[in-house]
C-alpha positions, -999 to 999 in steps of 0.1 A, spaced: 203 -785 -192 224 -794 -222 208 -775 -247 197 -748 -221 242 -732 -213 249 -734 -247 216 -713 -256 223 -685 -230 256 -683 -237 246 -674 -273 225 -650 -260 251 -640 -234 275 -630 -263 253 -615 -287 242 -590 -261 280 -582 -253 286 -575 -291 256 -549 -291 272 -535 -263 305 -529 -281 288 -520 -313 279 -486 -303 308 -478 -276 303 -449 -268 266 -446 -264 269 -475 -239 297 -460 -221 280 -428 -210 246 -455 -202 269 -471 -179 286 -442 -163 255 -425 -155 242 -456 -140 275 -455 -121 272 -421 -111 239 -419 -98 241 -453 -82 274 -440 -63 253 -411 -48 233 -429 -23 256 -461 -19 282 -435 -8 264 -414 15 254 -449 29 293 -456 33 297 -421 49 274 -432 73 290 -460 88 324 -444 89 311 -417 107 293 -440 130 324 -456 137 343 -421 141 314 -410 169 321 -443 185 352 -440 188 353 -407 200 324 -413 222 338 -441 238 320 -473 250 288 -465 268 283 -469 306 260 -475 334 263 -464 368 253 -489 394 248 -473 431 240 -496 462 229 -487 490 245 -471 521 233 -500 541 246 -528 520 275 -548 531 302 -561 517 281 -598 511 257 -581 496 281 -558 472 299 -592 463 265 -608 456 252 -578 432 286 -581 416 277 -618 409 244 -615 393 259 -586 372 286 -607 358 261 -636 343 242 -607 327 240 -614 292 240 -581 279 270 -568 302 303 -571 284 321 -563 321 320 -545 352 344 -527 377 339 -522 416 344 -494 428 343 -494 466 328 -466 487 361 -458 505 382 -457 470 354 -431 457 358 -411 488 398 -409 485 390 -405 448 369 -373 456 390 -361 482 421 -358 457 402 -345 426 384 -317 444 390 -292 469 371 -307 496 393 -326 514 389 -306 545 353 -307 545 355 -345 531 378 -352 563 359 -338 587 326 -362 583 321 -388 605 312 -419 577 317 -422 542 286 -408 521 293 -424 494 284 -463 485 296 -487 462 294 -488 431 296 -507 402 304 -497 364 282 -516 342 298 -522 300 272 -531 284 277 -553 254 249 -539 230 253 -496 229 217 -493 210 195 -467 231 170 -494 238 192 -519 248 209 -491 272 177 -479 288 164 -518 289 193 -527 308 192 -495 332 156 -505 341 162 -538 350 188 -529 374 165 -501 390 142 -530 406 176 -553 422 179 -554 457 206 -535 475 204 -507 447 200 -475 452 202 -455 420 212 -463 386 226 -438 363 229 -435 326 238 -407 303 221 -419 271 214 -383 259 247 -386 232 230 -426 222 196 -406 216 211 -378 195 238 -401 177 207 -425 167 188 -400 157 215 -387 133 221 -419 118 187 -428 110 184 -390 99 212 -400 68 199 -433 60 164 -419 59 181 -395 36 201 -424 19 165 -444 13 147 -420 -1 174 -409 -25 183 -446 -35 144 -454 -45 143 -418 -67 173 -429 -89 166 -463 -86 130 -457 -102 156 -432 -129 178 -455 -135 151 -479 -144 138 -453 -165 170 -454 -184 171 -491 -190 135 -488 -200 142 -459 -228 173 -479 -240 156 -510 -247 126 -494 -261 147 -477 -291 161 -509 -297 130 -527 -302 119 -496 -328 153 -505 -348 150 -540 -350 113 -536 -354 115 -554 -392 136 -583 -380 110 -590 -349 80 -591 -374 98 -615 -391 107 -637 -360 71 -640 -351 64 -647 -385 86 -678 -386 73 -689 -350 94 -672 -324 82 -671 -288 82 -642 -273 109 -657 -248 125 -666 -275 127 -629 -287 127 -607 -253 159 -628 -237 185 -609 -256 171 -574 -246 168 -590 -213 206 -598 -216 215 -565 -225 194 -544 -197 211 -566 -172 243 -565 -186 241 -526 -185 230 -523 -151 257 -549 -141 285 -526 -153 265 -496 -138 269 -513 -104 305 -517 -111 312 -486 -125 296 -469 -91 320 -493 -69 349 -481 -92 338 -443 -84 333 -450 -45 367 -463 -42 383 -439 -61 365 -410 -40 374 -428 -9 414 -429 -16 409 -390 -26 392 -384 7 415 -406 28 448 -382 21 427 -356 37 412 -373 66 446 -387 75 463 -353 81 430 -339 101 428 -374 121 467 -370 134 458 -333 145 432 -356 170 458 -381 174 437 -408 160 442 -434 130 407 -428 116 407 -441 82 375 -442 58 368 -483 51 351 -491 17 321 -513 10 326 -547 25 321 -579 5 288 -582 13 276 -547 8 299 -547 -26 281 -577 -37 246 -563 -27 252 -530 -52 265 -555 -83 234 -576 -76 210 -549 -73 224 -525 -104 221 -554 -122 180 -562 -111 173 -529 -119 184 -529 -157 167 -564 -157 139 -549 -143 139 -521 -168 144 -542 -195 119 -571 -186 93 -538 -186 102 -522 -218 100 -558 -236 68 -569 -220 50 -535 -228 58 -529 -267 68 -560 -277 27 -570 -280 22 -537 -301 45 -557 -325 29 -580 -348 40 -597 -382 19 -576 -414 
């Protein structure tokens, strides 16, 4: 372990200084690693803004519970019960029948008609907050509710779930697919880089093999260097994504008063920041692990 900091660290260095020896080659390797890697990491941002815009907007999904014309008040107070030690229900209001009939009786027309029965029509209900708003968990919950006794319908608009689900998956589909083309570019990039290098130090490799060096011993710096570059790729694409997110916010802020909403667009979070620096990075490794491996065998000592 002694021996084994001190060596990498040599290594770490020397592939810094070959970095900085030709500037401005490397800069526009790591911008266009930024660049592409900023095109699906911020549509994938985009996405979950927007999810939490149609949230919000949406509002927090509900279930409908009816009980039965025939149920009294024990029994209302016992389905109440079982709802609340739910799992999956976040809360739930009771709506008696003879609220819901004064209810209906100011908000329509009606009332003569709606005064004029002999009983109430309508039963009590309950409104049902789930705590998951996933269609599956939605339609999960609805169905197990349709089989209690007592109740008589359960309702649940899950038509907005269905098409908001379907448009989110629709972008990160999207988002995949792009991420694995540039990711296969970028390692492309890496790849070409490293292979030019090994052509110009061709001569001094001969002669490392020639006095003994292992191939380890030979690959690591290029190894250094591939990751190195993809690191400040990574970095370079968090740079752009925040900078494009601050452009975009002075625009969103004026459009989200005319809603009378404090929408804001939220950058990567530490985790997903982290995630981009760590996966930039494997992909010049990986580039660079490939480019080594493949003509660094062609290269023998004459």
């Amino acid at each position: 372990m002694t021996n084994w900091l001190p060596r990498h660290g040599r290594v770490l260095q020397f592939a810094l200084r070959r970095l900085a020896a030709t500037p401005i080659n490397s800069l526009f390797n790591i911008l266009v690693i930024g660049i592409a890697l900023s095109l699906p990491t911020g549509l994938y941002v985009l996405l979950q803004n927007v999810q939490g815009l149609l949230n919000e907007f949406s509002g927090t999904p509900q279930i409908s519970v009816f009980l039965s014309l025939t149920s009294t008040p024990g029994d209302s107070a016992q389905t109440g019960e079982q709802l609340r030690n739910l799992a999956s229900v976040s809360r739930i209001e009771f709506i008696p029948r003879n609220d819901a009939l004064e209810q209906l009786k100011r908000s329509t027309e009606l009332s003569d008609v709606i005064g004029g029965l002999n009983q109430n029509p309508l039963p009590d209900a309950y409104i049902v907050f789930p705590k998951k708003a996933d269609v599956a968990s939605l339609e999960s919950l609805r169905d197990q509710l349709k089989v209690w006794p007592n109740v008589d319908h359960v309702q649940l608009d899950s038509a907005w779930a269905r098409k908001l689900e379907a448009l989110l998956h629709f972008g990160e589909l999207a988002a995949l697919i792009l991420a694995t083309l540039l990711s296969i570019a970028l390692t492309a990039i890496t790849f070409n880089t490293i292979r030019l290098q090994i052509l110009t130090q061709k001569e001094e490799i001969e002669i490392a093999k020639l006095i003994g060096a292992t191939h380890a011993f030979i690959r690591r710096p290029f190894i250094y260097y591939g990751l190195l570059q993809g690191l400040l790729g990574g970095l370079a694409a968090w740079i752009i994504i925040a900078a494009s997110l601050t452009v975009l916010n002075t625009g969103v802020r004026d459009l989200a008063e005319l809603y009378s909403s404090s929408f804001t667009l939220h950058h990567l979070a530490i985790r997903d920041s982290i995630s981009l620096l760590l996966f930039s990075a494997y992909l010049g490794w990986l580039g660079a692990w490939l480019s080594v491996t493949q003509h660094l065998r062609h290269i023998e000592p004459r």
